[in-house]
N, C-alpha and C positions, 0 to 999 in steps of 0.2 A: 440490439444486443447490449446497449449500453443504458441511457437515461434519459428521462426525458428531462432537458436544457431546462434552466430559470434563469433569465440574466436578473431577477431579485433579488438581493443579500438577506440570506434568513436572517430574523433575529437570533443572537447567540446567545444561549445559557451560560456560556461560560465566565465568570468574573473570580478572576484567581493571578496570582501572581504568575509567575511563569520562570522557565530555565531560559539559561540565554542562547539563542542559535550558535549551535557549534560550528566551528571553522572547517567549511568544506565539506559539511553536511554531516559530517561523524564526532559522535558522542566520544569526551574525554572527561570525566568526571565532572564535575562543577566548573572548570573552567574552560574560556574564548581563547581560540586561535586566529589570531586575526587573516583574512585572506589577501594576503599582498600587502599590498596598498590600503585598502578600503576603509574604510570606516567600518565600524562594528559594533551595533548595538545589543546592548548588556541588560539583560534584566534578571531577575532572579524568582526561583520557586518561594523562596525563603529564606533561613538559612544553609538548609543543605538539601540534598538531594542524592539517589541513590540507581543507580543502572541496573536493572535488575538482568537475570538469563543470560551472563557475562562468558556461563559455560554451555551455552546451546548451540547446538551444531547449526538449529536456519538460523535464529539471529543470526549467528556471527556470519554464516553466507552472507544477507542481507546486510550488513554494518561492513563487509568486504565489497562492495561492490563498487566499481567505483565512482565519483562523482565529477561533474562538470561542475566548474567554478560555479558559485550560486548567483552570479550576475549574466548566464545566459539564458536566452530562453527556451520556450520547450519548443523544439519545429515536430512537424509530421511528418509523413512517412516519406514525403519528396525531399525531406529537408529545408522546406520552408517553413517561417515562424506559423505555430497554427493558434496563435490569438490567443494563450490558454495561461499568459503570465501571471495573471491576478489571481491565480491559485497554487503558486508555487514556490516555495521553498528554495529549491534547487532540485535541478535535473542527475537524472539517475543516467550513467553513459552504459544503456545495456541493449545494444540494440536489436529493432525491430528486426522481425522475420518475414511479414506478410502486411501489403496494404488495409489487410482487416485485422490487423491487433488490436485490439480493442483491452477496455478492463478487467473482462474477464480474462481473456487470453493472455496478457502478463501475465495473470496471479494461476492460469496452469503452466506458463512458457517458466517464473520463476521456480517454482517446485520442480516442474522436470531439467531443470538444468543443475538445480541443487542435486536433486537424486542422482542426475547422470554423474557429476562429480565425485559423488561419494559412490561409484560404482554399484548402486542399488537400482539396477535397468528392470526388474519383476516388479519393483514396485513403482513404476513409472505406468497409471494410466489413468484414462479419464470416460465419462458418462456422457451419453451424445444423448441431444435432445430426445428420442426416444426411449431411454432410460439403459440402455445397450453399453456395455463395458467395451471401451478399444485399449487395448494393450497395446505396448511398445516392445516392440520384438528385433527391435536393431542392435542389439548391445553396445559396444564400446564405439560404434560408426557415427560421430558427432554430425555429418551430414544425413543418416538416418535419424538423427532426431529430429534436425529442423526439417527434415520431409516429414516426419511423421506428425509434428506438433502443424504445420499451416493446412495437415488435413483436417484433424483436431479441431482449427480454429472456426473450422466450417460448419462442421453438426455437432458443436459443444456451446454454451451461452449460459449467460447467467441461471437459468431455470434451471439446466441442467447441473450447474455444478451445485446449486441448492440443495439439490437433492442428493447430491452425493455428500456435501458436507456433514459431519454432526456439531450439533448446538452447542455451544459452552454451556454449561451448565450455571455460571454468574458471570456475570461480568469481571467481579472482582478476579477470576481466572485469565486475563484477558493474558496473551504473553505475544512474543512477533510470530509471525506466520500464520493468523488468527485472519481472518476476515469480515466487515463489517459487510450484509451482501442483500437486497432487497430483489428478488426476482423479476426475469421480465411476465409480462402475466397479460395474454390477451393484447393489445394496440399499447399497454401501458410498458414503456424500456423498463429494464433493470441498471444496477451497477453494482459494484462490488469495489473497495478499497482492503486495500491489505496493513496489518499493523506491522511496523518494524522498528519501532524502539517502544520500549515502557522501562519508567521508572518510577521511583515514590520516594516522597517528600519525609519526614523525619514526623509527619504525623500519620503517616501512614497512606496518604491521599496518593493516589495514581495517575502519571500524566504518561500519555503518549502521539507515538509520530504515526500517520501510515503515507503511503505511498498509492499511485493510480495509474488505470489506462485513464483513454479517454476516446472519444468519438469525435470525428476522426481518428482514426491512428494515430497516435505521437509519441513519443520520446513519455518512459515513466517519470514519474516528479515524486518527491515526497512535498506534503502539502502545506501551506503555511497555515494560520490559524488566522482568518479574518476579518476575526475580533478585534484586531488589533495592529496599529499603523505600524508598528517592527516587524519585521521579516523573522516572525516566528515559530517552528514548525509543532509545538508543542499543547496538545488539547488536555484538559482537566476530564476525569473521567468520575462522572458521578455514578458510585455502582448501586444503587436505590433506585436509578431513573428508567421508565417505559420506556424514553424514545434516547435515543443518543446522536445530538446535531452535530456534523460536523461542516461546517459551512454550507452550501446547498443543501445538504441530503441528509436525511432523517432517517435512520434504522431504529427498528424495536429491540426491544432489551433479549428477546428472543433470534436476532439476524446477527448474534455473532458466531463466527461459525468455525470449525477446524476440518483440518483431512483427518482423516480414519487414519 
């Protein structure tokens, strides 16, 4: 349901300056918030830089959510550490529903919890592996959602939400809620990362965050950028390019994807 593993560090395309990690994982314009105590490394886009979708309803879900200090790690679904530090930014404190949440399953468990908030329950549902619509018919019952989303998480997977996404039409559309999502296909796993910040530089240039499940189950993270020894969660987004790396994993210019 998820991906198949590389402990190889892809080479990175990315050579660009970069924003400095925000304090406590959320975007305050151009400047660090330090957390605590700690140290806090600073680098910069440039001279400026800009937050864009300030008035979107998921962004701002997503940019509410809240965070663990960015110096814990990601644990699993028992709440032991599950190994998965050297991809993390900081941890997202949203937690799991089912021993099988996986990546795909955040990025349906996030949307329907958005939707459930904004009391939009009709439009809360999802595509099961045989391509079969299951609606969510619990309305305002929050314990009906999380029964309804860990059966969800059982006959729904990457492939299937492939096919329910539609394509951004350029990259340069890229906005949060957006998914970067390579299918599972035959022996070969899928994955899918979801975007939850973008912003752009004063030349116009686009950088953004996303966030992940992961296999095993674990605690969601927004991801750092591994290009690079600072605890940075920020990728340069080149909108001309076939494939789009973002540490492991390689999506085509065509796998970025949105809900209907």
């Amino acid at each position: 349901m998820m991906m198949k593993i590389n402990r190889l560090i892809a080479p990175c395309l990315i050579g660009v300056a970069l924003c400095i990690g925000f304090g406590s994982c959320k975007a305050d314009g151009n400047k660090s918030v330090p957390d605590g105590d700690e140290p806090q490394t600073e680098c910069s886009f440039g001279e400026s830089f800009e937050i864009q979708f300030k008035d979107d309803a998921f962004a701002n879900f997503l940019r509410s959510l809240p965070r663990k200090d960015k110096y814990k790690t990601i644990k699993n679904y028992e709440g032991k550490s599950a190994n998965l530090d050297w991809y993390k930014y900081c941890v997202i404190d949203f937690p799991l529903l089912s021993p099988v949440e996986q990546c795909a399953d955040v990025c349906m468990h996030l949307r329907a919890e958005f939707l459930f908030r904004q009391k939009q329950y009709d439009k809360i549902h999802f595509l099961d592996i045989n391509g079969r619509d299951n609606p969510y018919k619990g309305g305002a019952s929050h314990q009906a959602l999380e029964k309804y989303l860990r059966r969800v998480y059982e006959i729904s997977n990457t492939a299937s939400m492939y096919k329910e996404l539609v394509t951004v039409p350029s990259l340069s559309d890229i906005r949060p809620g957006d998914m970067f999502i390579y299918p599972a296909k035959g022996n070969h796993l899928g994955h899918v990362v979801m975007v939850c910040e973008v912003a752009k530089d004063k030349n116009g240039d686009i950088y953004y965050q996303v966030l992940q499940g992961y296999t095993p189950a674990c605690e969601p993270h927004i991801m750092r950028n591994n290009c690079y020894k600072e605890n940075i969660p920020w990728f340069k987004l080149d909108t001309k390019a076939d494939v789009v790396e973002i540490n492991l994993f390689k999506f085509g210019k065509g796998q970025l994807k949105r809900w209907r």
